[in-house]
N, C-alpha and C positions, 0 to 999 in steps of 0.2 A: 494575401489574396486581395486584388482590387479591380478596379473596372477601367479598363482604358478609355481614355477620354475619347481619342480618335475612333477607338473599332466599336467599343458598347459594348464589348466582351470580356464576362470574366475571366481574370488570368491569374495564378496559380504562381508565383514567381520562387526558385529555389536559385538564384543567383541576388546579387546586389543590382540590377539593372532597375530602373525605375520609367515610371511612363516620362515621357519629355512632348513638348509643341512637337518640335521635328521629327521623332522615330517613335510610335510605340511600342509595347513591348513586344507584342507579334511579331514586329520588323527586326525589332533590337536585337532577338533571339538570334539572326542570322548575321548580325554582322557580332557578334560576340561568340559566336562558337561557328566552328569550321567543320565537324565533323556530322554526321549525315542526320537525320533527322527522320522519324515517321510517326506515322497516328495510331495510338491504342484503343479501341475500345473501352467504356470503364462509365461503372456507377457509382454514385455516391449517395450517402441518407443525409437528408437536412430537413430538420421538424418533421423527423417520422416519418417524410417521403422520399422515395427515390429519383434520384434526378440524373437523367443521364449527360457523360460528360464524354470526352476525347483526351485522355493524356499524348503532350506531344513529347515522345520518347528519344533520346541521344544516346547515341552508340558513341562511347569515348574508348583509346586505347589508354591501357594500365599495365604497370609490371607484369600483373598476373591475366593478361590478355585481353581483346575485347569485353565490352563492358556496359548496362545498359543503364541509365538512368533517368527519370521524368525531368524535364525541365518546367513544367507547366498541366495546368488543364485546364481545357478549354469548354465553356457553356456559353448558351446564347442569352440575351438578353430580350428582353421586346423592342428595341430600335434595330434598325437595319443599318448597318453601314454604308451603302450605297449599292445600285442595282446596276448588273453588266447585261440584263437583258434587254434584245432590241422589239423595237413590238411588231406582232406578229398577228394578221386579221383573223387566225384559226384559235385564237386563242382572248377575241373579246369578249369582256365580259357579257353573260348572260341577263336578260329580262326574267324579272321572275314569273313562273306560269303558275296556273290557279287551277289542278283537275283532282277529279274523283278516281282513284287506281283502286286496284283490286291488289292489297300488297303481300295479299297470302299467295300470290300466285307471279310476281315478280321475279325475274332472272338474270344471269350475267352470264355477256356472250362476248365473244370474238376477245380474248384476252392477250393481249400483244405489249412486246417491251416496250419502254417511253424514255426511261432514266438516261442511257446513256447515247440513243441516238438522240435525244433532243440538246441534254450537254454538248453533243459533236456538232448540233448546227449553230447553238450557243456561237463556239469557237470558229465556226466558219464564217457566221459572218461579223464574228470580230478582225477576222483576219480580212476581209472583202475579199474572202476570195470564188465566192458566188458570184459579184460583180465581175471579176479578172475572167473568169470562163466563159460571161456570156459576152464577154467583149471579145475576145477569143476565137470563142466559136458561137459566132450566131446563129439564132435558130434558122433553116431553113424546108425542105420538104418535110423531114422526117417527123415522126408523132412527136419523141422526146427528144425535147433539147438534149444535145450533147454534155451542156454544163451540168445537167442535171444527174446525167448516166456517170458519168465521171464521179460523181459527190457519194455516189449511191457503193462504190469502186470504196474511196478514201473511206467514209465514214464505218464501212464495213469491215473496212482491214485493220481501223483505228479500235474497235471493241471487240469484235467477233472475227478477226483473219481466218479462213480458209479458203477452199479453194472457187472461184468464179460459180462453176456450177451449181457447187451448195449455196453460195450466197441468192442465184436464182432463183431456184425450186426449193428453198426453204425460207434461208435467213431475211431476208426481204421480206417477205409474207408474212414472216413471225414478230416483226417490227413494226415501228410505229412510222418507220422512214415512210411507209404509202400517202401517209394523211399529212405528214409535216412536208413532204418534198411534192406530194400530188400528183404521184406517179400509180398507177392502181398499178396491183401485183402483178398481173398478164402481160403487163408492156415491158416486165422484165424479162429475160432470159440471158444465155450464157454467150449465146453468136452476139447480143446486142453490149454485154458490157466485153467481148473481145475487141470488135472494132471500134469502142468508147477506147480501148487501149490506143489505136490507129491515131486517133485523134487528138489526144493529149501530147504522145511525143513529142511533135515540131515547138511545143512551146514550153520546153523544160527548161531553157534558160532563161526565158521571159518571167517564168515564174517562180523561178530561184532568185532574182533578183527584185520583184515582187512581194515574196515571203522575208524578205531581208530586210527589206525598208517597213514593210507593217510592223514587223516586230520588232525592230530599233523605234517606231513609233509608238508602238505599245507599254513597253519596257526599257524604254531608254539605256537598250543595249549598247553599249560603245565597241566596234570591233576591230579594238587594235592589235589583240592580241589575237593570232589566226592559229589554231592547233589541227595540223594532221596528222592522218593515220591510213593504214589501209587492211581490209581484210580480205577474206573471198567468202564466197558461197558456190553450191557446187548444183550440179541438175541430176534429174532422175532421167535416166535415157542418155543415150551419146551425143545429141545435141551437134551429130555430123553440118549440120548445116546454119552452124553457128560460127562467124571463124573466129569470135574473142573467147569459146571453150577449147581449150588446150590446158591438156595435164599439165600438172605445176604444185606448188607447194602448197595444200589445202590446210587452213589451219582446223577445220572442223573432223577432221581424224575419218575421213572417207577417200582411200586412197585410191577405192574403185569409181571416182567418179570427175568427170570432163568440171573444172571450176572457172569461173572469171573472177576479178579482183576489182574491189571497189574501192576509189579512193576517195575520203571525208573529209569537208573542212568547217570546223563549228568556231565558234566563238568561245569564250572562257568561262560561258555559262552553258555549255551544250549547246546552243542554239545553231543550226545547220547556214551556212552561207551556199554551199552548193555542194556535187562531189561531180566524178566523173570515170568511169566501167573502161577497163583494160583487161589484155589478154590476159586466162589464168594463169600461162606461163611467166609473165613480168615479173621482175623484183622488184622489191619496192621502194629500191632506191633510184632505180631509171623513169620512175611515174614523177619525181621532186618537182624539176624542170618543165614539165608538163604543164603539173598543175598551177606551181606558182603562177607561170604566164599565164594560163585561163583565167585563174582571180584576180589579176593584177587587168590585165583587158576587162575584163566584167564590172571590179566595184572599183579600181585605182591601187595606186600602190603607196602614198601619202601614210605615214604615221602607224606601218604596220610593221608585227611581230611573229614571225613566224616560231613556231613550238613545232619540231619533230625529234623521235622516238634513234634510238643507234642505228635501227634499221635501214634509216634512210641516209646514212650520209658514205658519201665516196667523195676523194677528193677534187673529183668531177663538178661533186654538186656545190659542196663547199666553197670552192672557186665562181661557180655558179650566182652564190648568196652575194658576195662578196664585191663583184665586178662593180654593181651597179651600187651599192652602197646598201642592202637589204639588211635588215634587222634580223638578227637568228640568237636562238635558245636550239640548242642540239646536245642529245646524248652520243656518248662514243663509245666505239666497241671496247669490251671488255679486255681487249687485248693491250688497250691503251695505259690501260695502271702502271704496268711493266714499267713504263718511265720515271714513277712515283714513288716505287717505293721506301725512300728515305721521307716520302713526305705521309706517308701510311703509316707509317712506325713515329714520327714525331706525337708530341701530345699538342701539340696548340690547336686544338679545335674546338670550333663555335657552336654553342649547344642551341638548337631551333624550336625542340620540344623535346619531350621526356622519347629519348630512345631513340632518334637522330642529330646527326652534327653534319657541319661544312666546314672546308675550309680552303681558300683561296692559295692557287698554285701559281707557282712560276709563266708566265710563257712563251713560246720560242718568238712570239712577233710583241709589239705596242696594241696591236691591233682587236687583239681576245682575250681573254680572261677564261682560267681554267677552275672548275671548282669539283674539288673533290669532297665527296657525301658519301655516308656510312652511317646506315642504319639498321638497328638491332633485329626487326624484324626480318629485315631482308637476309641478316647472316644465319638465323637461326633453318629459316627456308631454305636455301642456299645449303647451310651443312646438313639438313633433311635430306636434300637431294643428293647430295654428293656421300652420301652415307647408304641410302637405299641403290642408288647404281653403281659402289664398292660393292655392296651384298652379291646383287645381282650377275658381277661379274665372275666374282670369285667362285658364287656354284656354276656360272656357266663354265668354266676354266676347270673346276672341279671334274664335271660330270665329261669336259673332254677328254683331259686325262685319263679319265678312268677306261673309256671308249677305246683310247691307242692303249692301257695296258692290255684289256682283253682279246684285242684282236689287232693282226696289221691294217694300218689306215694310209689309204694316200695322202701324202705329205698336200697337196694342189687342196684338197679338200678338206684338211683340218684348218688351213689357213684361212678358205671360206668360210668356214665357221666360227672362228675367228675374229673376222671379220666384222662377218654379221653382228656379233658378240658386242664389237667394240662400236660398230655403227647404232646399235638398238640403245645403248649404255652411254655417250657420248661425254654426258658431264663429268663422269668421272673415268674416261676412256686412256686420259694422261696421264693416270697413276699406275698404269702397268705395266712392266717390260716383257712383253711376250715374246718368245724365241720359239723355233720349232725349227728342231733337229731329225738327223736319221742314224739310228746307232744299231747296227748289226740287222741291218734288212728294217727296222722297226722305226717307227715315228714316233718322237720323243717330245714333248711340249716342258718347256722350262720356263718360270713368271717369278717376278718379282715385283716389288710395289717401291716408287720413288719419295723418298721419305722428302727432297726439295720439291715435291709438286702438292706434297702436302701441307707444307711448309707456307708454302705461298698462298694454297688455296684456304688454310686457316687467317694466314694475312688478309686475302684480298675478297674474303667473303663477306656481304651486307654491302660493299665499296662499287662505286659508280661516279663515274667522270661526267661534267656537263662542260662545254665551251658554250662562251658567245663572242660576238664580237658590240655585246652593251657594257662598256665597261664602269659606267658611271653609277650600275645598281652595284646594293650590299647583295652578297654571296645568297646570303638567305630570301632575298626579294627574288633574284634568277630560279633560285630551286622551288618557290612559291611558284612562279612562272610555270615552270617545268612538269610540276606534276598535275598541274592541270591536264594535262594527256589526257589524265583519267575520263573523262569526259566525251574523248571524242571514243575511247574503250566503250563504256557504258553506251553511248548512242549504238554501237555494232552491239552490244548487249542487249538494247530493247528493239534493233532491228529482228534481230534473229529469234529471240524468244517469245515476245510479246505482241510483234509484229508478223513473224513466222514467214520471212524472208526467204528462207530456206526451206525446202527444200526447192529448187523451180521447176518447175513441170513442165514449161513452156520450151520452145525449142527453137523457133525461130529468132533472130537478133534483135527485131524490133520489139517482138511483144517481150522480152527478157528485159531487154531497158527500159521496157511501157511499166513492166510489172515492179521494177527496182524503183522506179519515178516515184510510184502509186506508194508504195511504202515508203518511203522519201517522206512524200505529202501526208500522211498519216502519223509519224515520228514529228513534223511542224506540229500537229493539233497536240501529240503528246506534250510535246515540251512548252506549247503556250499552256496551258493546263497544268505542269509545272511550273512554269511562272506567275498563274493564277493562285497555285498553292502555298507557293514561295510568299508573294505577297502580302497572304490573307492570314500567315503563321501557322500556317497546318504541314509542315516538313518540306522537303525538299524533293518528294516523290508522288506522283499522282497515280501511282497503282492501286493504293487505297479508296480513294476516292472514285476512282472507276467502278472498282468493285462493288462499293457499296450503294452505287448508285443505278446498281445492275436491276434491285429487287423492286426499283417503283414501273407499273405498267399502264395501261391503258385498258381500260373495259367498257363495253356497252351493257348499259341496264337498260333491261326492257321491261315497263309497265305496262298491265293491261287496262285501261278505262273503262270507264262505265258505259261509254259508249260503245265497245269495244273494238276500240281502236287501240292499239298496241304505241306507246311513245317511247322512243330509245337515247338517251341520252349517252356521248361518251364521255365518259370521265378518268381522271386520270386520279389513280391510289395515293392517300394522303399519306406523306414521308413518315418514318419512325425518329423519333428523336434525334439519334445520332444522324439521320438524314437529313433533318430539318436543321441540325449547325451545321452541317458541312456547307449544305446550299447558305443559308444565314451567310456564313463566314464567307463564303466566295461570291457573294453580293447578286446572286442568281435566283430569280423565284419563281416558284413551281407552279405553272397553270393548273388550275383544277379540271377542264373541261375541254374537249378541242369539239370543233365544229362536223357533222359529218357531210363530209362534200360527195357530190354527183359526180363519181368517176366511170 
């Protein structure tokens, strides 16, 4: 247990890591362990008092599977490490007043959130991007700036996402955003944050490239490494009058519904550089070409590294990378092993961590480097699933049979079923010989199972092929590379969950792209927020931290005097301990009182 020099916070050490000048141990945590990181709750007794603490918790894998253990616990100290707040005239200190109240008779009114909409203007104007909007859109006839209607958009989808109208007729009003942004709640409604949509579009690339450079200056992002991906989200209604909705391959398992497809490109820490919305029908291999040229035109093409997934690569695109001399990390289709397997069955492979290996193949050119990776989890997954779609089949195949023995069936129609069978089942759809006969007026189904495709798929399960054409890195430095994916995965993860991306209601093209932008800019506030986290040693996720900062609000007390004159002060609810390190640690302090202005 010691106290870091640099943060004033006690730390809890269950590694050999020690404080140093350059990293302390808050910091050191993260570049010493790779694996995810979050905050626990937790008390502890010392000299007979309770004092509350923050364990910061590490999810490691183990033989016997995921696994959780404290790396640390975290308590405040009385020095501050440094303050990330800017100052704010709603929030100057008070004169002290001198009156006679009647305190048997004192109340508490108008009780509105504080914690997390004041956190989000925090981050907004770390980000300048309240200056970027009103330079933007300046104000002109209208009562409320634009820039301001906009913020009221982000910061609501960034804590509270729903839909526009609740955020009018409720969630606004219920917040503290009227007093910090100086918007009275009447001036909000649902037609004025629509056409707040109208007005942010035209400058989505202005402020993708805007969000790019703040946060390389905040966090001295380096983005050499560029990771895409692509997912869809899908609408409620046919969205006739949309023409980038077109049926296509939804990964959100709504096959009743019109999708578009968004393509992501974040840096090796999640942090977003921009994306760009195509037809739902698109694969997502003919988007590669696309995008590459729109970031390469927007930030340059100097000293980068593109990261994508099997899905994207055809030998279109490949050729694509390649012309101009482009940087690539790519996975390949699984069908690629097939060429390997004398090198799948060799033993010379390089161990990276407990329960994966690589190891460096052959390649048909000078030009790429082939590496082949095998990892325990992935075979165990892998033979789950090819074990549960054998089941699957074999009672579907079952229960046909039994159908052609009790009655005659049309041969056209058991093979549809069939069919379906083998299409529902697919992963393991290659291990059956299905034959369907006609013997004596009567439809006959005869199966058997390929003992070589089991054969193979016991070989080639956990196994995954990467190329590049970096030839100078070790095998294990490309697959580090490589699973960075994750990343740009988790961004569609806290688009859609946390951000509630999905479902879209909207139905025309613009307000669809206005509303994808707006969660866009809202995932920015997330992920600096996570680099605040990251920072300050409190894990690698700021879901915690959101939460907990849900429960400080704003109230007005109202005294009566002796004169009786009624005096209303608002004040904002002192933190509970665990509240007070978190702000402590993330170098933010909590105004006691905001001003009440004449709206």
């Amino acid at each position: 247990m010691i106290i870091c020099r640099k943060c004033s916070f006690l730390i809890v050490l269950f590694s050999e890591s020690r404080c140093s000048e350059d990293l302390p141990p808050c910091q050191l945590f993260f570049a010493t362990y790779n694996n995810s990181m979050y905050l626990r709750r937790c008390y502890r007794r010392k000299n007979d008092k309770r004092h509350a603490y923050w364990a910061l918790v590490e999810s490691v894998r183990t033989a016997r599977g995921p696994r959780q253990r404290v790396v640390a616990y975290l308590g405040t100290t009385e020095s501050n490490p440094g303050s990330n707040v800017s100052p704010n005239p709603i929030f100057e200190p008070m004169e002290p007043e001198w009156l006679k109240v009647d305190v048997a008779n004192f109340r508490v009114e108008r009780v509105r959130q504080f914690g997390q909409p004041w956190l989000g203007m925090e981050l907004v104007r770390q980000l300048h991007l309240t200056e970027f909007l009103e330079e933007a859109l300046p104000q002109g006839r209208e009562d409320v700036p634009w820039s301001l209607t906009i913020l009221v958009l982000v910061l609501l989808r960034w804590y509270d996402p729903s839909s526009e109208l609740r955020m009018a007729e409720h969630l606004y009003e219920q917040s503290a955003l009227p007093d910090l942004l100086g918007i009275p709640a009447e001036k909000i409604n649902d037609d004025r944050l629509y056409r707040a949509f109208d007005r942010l579009l035209p400058h989505k690339q202005a402020l993708e490239v805007h969000l790019k450079n703040r946060l390389g200056t905040l966090f001295g992002i380096e983005y050499d490494l560029l990771l895409y991906d692509v997912t869809s989200t899908y609408f409620e209604g046919q969205a006739k009058g949309n023409p980038q909705a077109r049926r296509g391959y939804l990964r959100d398992h709504r096959s009743d519904c019109n999708p578009v497809c968004i393509g992501l490109v974040v840096s090796r820490d999640g942090l977003p550089l921009g994306y760009e919305i195509f037809e739902g029908n698109r694969h997502d291999s003919t988007t590669v070409q696309e995008i590459v040229t729109t970031m390469e035109s927007r930030y340059g093409r100097a000293d980068r590294i593109w990261v994508m997934d099997r899905g994207m690569i055809s030998q279109e695109n490949v050729a694509f990378l390649q012309q101009e001399h482009r940087r690539y990390i790519l996975g390949t289709p699984k069908a690629s092993l097939k060429n390997y397997e004398q090198e799948l069955l060799g033993e010379d492979w390089a161990l990276i961590r407990d329960g994966l290996e690589v190891k460096r193949c052959k390649s048909p050119t000078q030009d790429e480097v082939f590496i082949l990776c095998r990892s325990r989890d992935r075979k165990e997954k892998e033979k789950a699933m090819h074990a549960r779609f054998e089941t699957r089949i074999e009672e579907g195949l079952t229960a046909i049979v039994a159908s052609c023995e009790r009655q005659s069936q049309d041969p056209i129609r058991i093979a549809g079923r069939v069919g379906r069978l083998m299409g529902q089942n697919s992963r393991a759809a290659g291990l059956f010989n299905v034959e369907i006969l006609q013997a004596n007026g009567r439809t006959k189904i005869v199966w058997s199972k390929k003992e070589d495709w089991r054969n193979w798929a016991n070989l080639s399960e956990g196994c995954y092929m990467l190329r590049s054409n970096i030839t100078d890195w070790k095998p294990e430095d490309l697959w580090q590379a490589y699973v960075q994916l994750t990343e740009a995965e988790n961004a569609f993860r806290i688009h859609k969950s946390d951000l509630v991306l999905r479902p879209i209601w909207h139905q025309k093209k613009q307000r669809v792209q206005a509303h994808i932008l707006v969660c866009f800019l809202a995932y920015v506030l997330w992920k600096t927020l996570g680099q605040l986290c990251r920072r300050a040693g409190l894990g690698d996720e700021p879901r915690k931290v959101l939460t907990e900062l849900e429960g400080i609000r704003t109230v007005d007390v109202v005294f009566p005097t002796q004169s009786g004159v009624a005096v209303r002060k608002r004040r904002v609810t002192c933190p509970t301990e665990h509240q007070a390190i978190l702000l402590h640690r993330l170098g933010f302090q909590l105004p006691s009182h905001l001003k009440i202005q004449e709206m």
